[in-house]
N, C-alpha and C positions, 0 to 999 in steps of 0.2 A: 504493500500500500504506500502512495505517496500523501505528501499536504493536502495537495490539491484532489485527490480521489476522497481525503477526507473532509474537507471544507466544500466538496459538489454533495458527499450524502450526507452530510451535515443539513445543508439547504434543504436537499429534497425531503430530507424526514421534518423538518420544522414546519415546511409547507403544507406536504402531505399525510400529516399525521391533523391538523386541522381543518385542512380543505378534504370535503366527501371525495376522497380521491384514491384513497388505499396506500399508505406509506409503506405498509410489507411487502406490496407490488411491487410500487416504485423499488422499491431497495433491490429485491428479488433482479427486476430486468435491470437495475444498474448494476450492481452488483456480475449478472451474466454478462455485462455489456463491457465492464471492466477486469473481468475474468479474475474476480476476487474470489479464496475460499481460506486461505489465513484469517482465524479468528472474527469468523466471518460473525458467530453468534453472538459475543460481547460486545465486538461493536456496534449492531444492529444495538443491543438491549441498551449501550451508554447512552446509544442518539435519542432512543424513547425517553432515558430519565433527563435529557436537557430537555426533552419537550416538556416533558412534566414539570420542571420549573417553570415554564413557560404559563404555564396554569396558575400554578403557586404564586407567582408574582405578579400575573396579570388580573386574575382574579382575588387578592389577597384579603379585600375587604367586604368581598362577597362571601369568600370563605370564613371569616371572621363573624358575619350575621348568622350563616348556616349553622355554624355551630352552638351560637350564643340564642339565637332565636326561632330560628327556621327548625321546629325539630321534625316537622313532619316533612318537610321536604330531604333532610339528611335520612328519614326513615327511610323513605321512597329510596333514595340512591344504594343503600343499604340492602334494600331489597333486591332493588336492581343489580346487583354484585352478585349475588346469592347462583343464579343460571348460568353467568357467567365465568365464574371458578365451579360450576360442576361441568361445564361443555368441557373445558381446558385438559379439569382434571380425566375426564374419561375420554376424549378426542385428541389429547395432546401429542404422542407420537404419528397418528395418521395424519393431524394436520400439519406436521414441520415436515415429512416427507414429500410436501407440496410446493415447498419453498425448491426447489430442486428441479421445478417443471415449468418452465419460462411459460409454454401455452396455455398447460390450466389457468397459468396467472393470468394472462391475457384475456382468456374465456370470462375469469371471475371478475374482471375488469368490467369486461361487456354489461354484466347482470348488473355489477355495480351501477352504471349508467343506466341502465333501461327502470331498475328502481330507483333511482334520484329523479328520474323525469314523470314518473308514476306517480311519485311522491310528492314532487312540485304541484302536479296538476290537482294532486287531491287537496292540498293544504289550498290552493285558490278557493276551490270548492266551497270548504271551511269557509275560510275568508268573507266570503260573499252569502254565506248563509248565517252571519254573525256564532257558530257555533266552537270558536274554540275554544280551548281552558287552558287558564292562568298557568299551569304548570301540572306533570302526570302525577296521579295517585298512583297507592301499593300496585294494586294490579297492571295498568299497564307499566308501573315502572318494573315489572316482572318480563313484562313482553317485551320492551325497550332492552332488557336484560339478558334476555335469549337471542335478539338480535345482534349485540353486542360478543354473545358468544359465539355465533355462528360466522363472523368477523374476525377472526382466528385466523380462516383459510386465507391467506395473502392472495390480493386481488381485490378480497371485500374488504372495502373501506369501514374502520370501525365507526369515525363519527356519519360517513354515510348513513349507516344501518343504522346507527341509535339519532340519527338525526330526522332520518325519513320516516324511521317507524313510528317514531315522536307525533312527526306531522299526520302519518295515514289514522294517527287515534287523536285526532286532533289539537293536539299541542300547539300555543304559540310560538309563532316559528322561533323568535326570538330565546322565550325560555326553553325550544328546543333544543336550540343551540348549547347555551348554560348547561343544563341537563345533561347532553352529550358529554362537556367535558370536565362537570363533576365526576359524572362516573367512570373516566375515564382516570381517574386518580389512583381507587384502590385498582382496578386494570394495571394500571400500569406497573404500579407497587407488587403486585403478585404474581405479572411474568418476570420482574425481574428477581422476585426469592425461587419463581421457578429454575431460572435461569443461572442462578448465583455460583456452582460449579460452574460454567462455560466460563462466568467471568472472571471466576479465581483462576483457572487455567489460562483462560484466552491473553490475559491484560501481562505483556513479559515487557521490561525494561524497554525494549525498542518501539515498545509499540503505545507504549501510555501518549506522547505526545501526541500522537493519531488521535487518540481516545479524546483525547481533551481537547483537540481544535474541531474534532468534528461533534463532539457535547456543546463547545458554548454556542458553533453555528447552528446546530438543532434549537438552542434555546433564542436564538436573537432571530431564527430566522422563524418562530412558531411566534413570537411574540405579535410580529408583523401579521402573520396568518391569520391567528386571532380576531385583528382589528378593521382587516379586511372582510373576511367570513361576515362577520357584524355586518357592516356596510353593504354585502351581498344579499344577507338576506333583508336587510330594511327594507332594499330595491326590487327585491321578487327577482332575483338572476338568480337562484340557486339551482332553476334546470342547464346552466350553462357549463357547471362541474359535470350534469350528466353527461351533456353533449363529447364533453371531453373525455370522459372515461371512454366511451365510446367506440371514439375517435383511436386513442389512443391503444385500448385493448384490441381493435381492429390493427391495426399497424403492425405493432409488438406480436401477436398471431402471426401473421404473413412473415414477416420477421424468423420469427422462432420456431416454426413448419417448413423454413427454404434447407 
């Protein structure tokens, strides 16, 4: 690995760990595109935890009310965690064996898309039928939950899944958003204890400087993601991630079948 192979997946995991776009994909066909397999896992897991600061620090004072007042929304995310460390734990070797298949990922790209634009269309629906809610209760944060597990498979994007499925049970889009990357906290926290052998082996003297320019660029370049994502969905463009998974999954296939 060089600097610059780690300040490019530094980027892509900042971006695409908040834009519905599947940052295990991205990694995946970068990662094949740069014929990386040195310590391929701990670095993947470091770039997740700069993303996770990205949360930590951009949401800090949100997280601060969640705790202090918000308790039934901390239930909700709570809940929401519950599907998601049981998919992991009984799916977890079939789904890493997937990181290994340039096309599935591309395949799972497509779905990605074709449900972000499904998802769009339903949350307008909402929108215009005055019918959506201020933020998800237990039960759909269960469903929200099991999407989020099933997100695992690289290609599906996890704020995708927890962001659309948010919308198809009508969620404002906005506290869809939130929603998505609260729970995306214990998520994150609990691939990387799943993980924590890769990175006590993977992380050897030569390679921590990688680890650590391509963690602060995962956290400056999620920071930016964040604020834009926001923005995105104020405007109602949020089918234009579809378009692009899309777009992209179609390519990276072609690509990855020649």
């Amino acid at each position: 690995m060089t600097i610059f192979q780690a300040v490019v997946s530094g980027i892509i995991q900042g971006l695409t760990e908040f834009f519905p776009i599947s940052s295990s994909g991205h990694l995946v066909l970068l990662h094949n595109f740069f014929s990386l397999q040195e310590a391929q896992v701990a670095f993947d897991v470091t770039l997740h935890l700069g993303t996770l600061c990205s949360i930590l620090i951009y949401f800090r004072r949100d997280l601060v009310r969640l705790l202090t007042q918000e308790k039934q929304l901390l239930i909700s995310i709570l809940a929401g965690s519950i599907p998601t460390f049981i998919i992991a734990l009984i799916f977890k070797n079939e789904f890493e064996s997937f990181f290994g298949m340039p096309s599935l990922v591309s395949l799972m790209l497509i779905v990605t898309g074709v449900f972000l634009i499904v998802a769009y269309m339903r949350a307008r629906s909402h929108e215009r039928n005055a019918r959506q809610r201020a933020a998800p209760g237990i039960w759909r944060a269960l469903i929200v939950g099991v999407a989020q597990g099933v997100a695992i498979i690289p290609g599906i994007s996890r704020s995708g899944a927890t962001i659309g499925t948010a919308l198809l049970l009508g969620v404002d889009k906005e506290e869809a958003v939130k929603f998505s990357f609260f729970l995306a906290i214990p998520a994150i926290l609990g691939a990387a204890v799943f993980k924590i052998n890769d990175i006590s082996t993977g992380v050897s003297g030569r390679h921590v400087i990688y680890f650590i320019v391509g963690g602060v660029c995962a956290f400056l370049a999620g920071i930016g993601a964040i604020r834009l994502l926001l923005v995105v969905m104020r405007k109602n463009l949020f089918f234009l991630f579809g378009m692009y998974c899309v777009a992209v999954g179609m390519l990276s296939y072609l690509v990855a079948s020649r």
